[in-house]
TIKEZA-718925 format. One record per residue (C-alpha): x, y, z. Coordinates in steps of 0.25 Angstrom, whole numbers, padded with zeros to 4 digits, always signed. Example, Ala and Ser with C-alpha at 12.3 -4.5 7.8 and 13.67 -1.06 7.14 Angstrom:
# TIKEZA-718925
+0049-0018+0031 +0055-0004+0029 
***
This chain:
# TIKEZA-718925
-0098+0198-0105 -0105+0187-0099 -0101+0177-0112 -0088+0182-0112 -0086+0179-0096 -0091+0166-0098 -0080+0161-0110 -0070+0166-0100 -0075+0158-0089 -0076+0144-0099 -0062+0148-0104 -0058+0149-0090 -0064+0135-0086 -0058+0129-0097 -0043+0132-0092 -0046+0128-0080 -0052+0114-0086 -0038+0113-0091 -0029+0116-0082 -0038+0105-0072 -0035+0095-0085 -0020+0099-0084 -0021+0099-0069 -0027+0086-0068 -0017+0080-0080 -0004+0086-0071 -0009+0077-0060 -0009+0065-0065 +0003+0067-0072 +0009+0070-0058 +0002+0058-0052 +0014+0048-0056 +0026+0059-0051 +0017+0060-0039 +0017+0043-0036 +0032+0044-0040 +0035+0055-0029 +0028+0048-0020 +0037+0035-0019 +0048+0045-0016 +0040+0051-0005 +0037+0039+0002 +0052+0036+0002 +0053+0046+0012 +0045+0040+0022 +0044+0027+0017 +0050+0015+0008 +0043+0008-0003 +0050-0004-0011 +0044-0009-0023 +0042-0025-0023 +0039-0035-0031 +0026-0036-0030 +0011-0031-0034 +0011-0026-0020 +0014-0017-0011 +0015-0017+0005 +0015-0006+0014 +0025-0006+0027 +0020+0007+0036 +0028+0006+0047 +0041-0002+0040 +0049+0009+0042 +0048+0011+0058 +0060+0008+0066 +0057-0007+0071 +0047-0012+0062 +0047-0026+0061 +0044-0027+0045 +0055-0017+0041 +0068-0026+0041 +0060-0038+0035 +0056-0027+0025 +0071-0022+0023 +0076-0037+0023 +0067-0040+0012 +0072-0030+0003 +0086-0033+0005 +0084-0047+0000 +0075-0043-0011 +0066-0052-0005 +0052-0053-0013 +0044-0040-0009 +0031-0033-0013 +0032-0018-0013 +0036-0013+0001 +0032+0002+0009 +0037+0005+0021 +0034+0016+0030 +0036+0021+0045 +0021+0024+0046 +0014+0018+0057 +0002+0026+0056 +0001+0025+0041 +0001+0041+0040 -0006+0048+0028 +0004+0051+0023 +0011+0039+0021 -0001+0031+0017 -0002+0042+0004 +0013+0040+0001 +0012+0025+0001 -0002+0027-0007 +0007+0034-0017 +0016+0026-0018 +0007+0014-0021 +0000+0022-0032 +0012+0024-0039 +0014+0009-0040 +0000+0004-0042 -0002+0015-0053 +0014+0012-0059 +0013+0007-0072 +0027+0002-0073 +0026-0015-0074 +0037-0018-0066 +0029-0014-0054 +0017-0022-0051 +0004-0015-0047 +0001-0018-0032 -0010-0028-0030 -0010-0027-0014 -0004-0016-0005 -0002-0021+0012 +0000-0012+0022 +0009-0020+0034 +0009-0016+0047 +0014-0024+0059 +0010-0022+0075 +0010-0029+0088 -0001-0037+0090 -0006-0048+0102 +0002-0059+0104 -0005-0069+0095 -0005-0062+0084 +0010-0059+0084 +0013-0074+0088 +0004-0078+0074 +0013-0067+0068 -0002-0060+0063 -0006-0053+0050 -0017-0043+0052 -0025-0041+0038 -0031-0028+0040 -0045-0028+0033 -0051-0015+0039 -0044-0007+0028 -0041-0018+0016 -0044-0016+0000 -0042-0025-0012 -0044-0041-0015 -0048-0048-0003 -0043-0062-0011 -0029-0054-0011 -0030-0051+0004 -0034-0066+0007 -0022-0072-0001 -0013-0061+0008 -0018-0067+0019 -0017-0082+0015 -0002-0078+0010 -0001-0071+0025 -0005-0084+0033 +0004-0093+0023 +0016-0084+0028 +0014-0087+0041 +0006-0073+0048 -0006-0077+0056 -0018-0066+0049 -0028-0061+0054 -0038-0049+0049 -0041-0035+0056 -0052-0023+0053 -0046-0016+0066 -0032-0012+0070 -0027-0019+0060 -0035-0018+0049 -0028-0006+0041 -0022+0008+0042 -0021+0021+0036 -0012+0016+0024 -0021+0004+0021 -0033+0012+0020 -0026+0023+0012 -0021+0011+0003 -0034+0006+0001 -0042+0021-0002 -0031+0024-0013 -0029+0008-0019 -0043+0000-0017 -0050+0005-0031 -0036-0001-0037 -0038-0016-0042 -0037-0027-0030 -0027-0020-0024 -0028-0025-0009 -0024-0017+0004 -0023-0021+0016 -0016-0021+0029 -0006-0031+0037 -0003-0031+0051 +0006-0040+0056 +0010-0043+0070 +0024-0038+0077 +0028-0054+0073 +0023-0056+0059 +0030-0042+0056 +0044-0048+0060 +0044-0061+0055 +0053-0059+0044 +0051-0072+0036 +0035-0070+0036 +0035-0056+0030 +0047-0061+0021 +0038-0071+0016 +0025-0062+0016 +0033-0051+0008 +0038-0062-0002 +0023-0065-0002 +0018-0052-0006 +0028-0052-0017 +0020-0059-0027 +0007-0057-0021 -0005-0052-0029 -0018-0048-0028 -0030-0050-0037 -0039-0039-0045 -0051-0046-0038 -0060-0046-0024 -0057-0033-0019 -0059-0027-0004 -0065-0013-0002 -0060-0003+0007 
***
């Protein structure tokens, strides 16, 4: 009886073995529906336009009545002016939610096989805020390095590009040195290659100089960063 009970409970583990393989082997053949679904998800509340670049910058607060980058933004497009891939939200405080959907979303493309679109090398999250005087008159760039992940030569050459622009930079471990979706950004993509995260604040001024964040968005367009000399988060 004993024997017999004990073949039952070996076949019994057995199918369950298999149905955990066929479980485990569903999943990730749902994976790529999942990432696909998710771009349609974040349409909803959300807009993301593929670029021309190996890069992709995060906008979390474009799509709030009033705020300065959003007609640069839209004016940009409408000349099919050189780009790197845009998202735009209306999500001031960087909810969870949104940060997984834009995590999503950037999975797909840094997971997408398909050559015509490049693998992001650099991801940016750009904010904007009202700041003292001097720093809107030197039209500031605030480089947040409290939450910031990938090559640290990439982040310089940022910078330097920045400055060549024209925003006056400075760096901040405080207020302005990275939110709720930079950090998310950096749990789920600072295993993966060089690929650098930060934040960038500008000031009121540097947010609505259109010509400076033309130039900066044509910048980004064929900027790249390098497999090598990585931050940790």
């Amino acid at each position: 009886m004993k024997i017999r009970l004990s073949k039952e409970l070996e076949r019994t583990v057995e199918v369950l073995r298999g149905v955990l393989r066929r479980v485990s082997d569903l999943n990730k053949a749902l994976e790529p529906i999942e990432s696909s679904l998710s771009a349609v998800d974040f349409a909803e509340s959300g807009i993301y336009v593929l670029g021309m670049s190996a890069g992709v910058v995060c906008f979390p607060t474009a799509l709030i009545e009033g705020d300065p980058m959003k007609p640069i933004l839209d004016d940009a497009r409408s000349r099919n002016a050189k780009m790197p891939s845009i998202v735009e939200a209306d999500d001031p405080e960087e909810s969870r939610s949104t940060c997984e959907r834009v995590v999503r979303m950037l999975k797909r493309e840094i997971w997408n096989q398909r050559e015509v679109i490049l693998k992001p090398s650099y991801v940016l999250v750009v904010r904007w805020d009202y700041m003292f005087e001097d720093l809107e008159n030197s039209e500031t760039v605030i480089v947040g390095k409290r939450y910031v992940s990938g090559s640290k030569d990439g982040l310089r050459r940022l910078t330097k590009q920045l400055r060549r622009i024209g925003f006056s930079i400075i760096e901040d471990s405080g207020q302005y040195g990275g939110g709720p979706m930079t950090f998310q950004l950096i749990q789920e993509f600072s295993k993966s290659g060089s690929l650098l995260v930060v934040q960038l604040t500008f000031s009121h001024a540097a947010a609505r100089d259109e010509a400076k964040i033309f130039a900066m968005l044509e910048m980004l367009s064929s900027f790249q960063v390098q497999s090598h000399d990585r931050y940790h988060s």
